[in-house]
N, C-alpha and C positions, 0 to 999 in steps of 0.2 A: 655408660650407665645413666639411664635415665629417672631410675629410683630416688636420686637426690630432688630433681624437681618435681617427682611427685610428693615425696614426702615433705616439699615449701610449701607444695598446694595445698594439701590435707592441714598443715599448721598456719597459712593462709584462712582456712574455711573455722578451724575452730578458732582464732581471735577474733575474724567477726560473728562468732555467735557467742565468744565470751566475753566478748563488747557488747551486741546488744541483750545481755545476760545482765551486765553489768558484775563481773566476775571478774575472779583473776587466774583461777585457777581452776582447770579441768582432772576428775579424779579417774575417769575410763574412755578411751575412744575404742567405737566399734568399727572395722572397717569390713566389707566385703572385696572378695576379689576373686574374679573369674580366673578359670583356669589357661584361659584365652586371651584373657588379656594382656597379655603381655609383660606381665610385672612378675618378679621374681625376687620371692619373698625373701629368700635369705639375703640380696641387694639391697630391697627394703632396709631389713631390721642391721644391715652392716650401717647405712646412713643413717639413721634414727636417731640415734643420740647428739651426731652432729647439729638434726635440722631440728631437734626440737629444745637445743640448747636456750633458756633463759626465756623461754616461750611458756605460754598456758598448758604446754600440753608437758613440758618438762618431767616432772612428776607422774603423769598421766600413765595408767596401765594399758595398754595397749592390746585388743579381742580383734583378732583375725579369724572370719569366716569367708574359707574358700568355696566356692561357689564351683562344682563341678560342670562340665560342659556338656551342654544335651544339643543334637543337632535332628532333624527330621527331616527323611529323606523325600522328596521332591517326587517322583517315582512311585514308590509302593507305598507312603506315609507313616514307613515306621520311625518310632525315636528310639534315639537310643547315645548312648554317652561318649561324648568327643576325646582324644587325648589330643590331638593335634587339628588343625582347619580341615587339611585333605582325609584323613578318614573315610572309607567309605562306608557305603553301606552295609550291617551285617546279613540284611535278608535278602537286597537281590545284587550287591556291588556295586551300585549304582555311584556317583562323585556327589550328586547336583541335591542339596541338601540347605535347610535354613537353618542357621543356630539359635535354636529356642533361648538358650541364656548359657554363660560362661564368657563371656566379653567384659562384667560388670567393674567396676571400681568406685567403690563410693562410701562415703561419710554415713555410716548405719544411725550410729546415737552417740551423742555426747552426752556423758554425767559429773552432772556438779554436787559438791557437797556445802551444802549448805550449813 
């Protein structure tokens, strides 16, 4: 389960910005996360309370937007929405496709209340 060192990193990323905030306390993190990347949210939010124990983000409410997977097939150029990497194509079956987005993980917006 790899969810516990992502959720160090994400509490990681908001003390240094609620350091150089000069803050102590974070009232909302936004995170994104692709459907592809690998993270599996209810992992996530089972570690959460552990990793953000006595941290900035403790208190913090927490806005998960999943980011669905869009891939375009290499072949004929249509896009069209990933569940898995191998997926093929719907219009000619093609494999050989680029993933336009659904890999994402990332720090959206921190809010502080002033």
């Amino acid at each position: 389960m790899h969810e516990l060192s992502i959720a160090l990193g994400i509490v990681k990323i908001a003390e240094k910005e609620a350091a150089n905030a000069k803050v102590t306390e974070i009232s909302v993190i936004e995170l994104e996360i692709g459907t592809l990347s690998g993270i599996e949210i209810n992992s996530l939010s089972f570690v959460w309370p552990s990793a953000v124990k006595d941290t900035v983000l403790e208190k913090a409410e927490r806005r998960i937007d999943v980011i669905q997977a869009k891939g375009k097939c290499i072949d004929c150029d249509t896009e069209f929405d990933l569940k898995q990497i191998y997926d093929q194509c719907p219009n000619c079956n093609g494999f050989f496709k680029s993933v336009l987005k659904g890999k994402e993980m990332r720090v959206k917006a921190l809010v502080i209340n002033d």
